[in-house]
N, C-alpha and C positions, 0 to 999 in steps of 0.2 A: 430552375437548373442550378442555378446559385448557392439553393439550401443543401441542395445533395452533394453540392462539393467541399460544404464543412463537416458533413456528418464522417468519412474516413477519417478526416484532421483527428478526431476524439479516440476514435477504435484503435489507430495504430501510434497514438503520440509515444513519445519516451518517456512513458511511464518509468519512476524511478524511488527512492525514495522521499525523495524530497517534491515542489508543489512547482507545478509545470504549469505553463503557460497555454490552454488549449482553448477550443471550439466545441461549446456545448451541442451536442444534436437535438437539447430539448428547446434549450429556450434560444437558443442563437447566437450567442452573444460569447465573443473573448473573454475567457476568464483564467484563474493562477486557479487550479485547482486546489481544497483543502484534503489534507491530508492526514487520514487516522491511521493508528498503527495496532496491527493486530497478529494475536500469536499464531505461526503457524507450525510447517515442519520442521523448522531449522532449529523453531526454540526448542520444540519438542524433544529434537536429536541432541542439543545442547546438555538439556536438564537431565535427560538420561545418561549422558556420556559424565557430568559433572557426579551424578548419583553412584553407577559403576566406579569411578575414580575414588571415592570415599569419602566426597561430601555431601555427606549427608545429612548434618545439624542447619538445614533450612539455606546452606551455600550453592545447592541445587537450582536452587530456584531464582536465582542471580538473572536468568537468560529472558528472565517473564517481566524484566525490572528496563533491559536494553531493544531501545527503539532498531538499531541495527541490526537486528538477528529477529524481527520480526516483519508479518508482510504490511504492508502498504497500500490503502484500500482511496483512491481520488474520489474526491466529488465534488460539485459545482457546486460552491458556495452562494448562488441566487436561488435556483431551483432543486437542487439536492439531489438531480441525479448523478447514480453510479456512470464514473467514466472512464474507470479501468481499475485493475489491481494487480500491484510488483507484487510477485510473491518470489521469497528466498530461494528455494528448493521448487 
């Protein structure tokens, strides 16, 4: 009964950008989750809004260089499972 009440801890933590402090469901154990950053909608919206505006000499693509305007994908740094992911949009 023990194990089943850290497996929600993982599913609903506050997930964010930065690397939070949670309960793996795989392997058990407290961990700061690691944290990659990857492009989603919001760069997407970025690069096209910068592209319309009329940079277009590769100033575009500025949004694919910023960790902030991309999602955020957790994982447990022992066992490497997925334990959530921020996304912007």
């Amino acid at each position: 009964m023990m194990a089943n009440a850290q497996v929600p801890v993982a599913a609903i933590g506050p997930f964010g950008d930065s690397p939070v402090q949670v309960a793996c469901p795989n392997c058990h154990q407290t961990v700061v989750s690691k944290v990659e950053h990857s492009s989603g909608l919001l760069t997407y919206l970025f690069c096209g809004g910068l592209f319309l505006c009329g940079f277009v000499l590769g100033c575009c693509l500025i949004p694919f260089c910023v960790d902030r305007l991309k999602n955020a994908q957790h994982t447990c740094p022992t066992c490497k499972t997925l334990l959530g992911v921020y996304k912007r949009l």
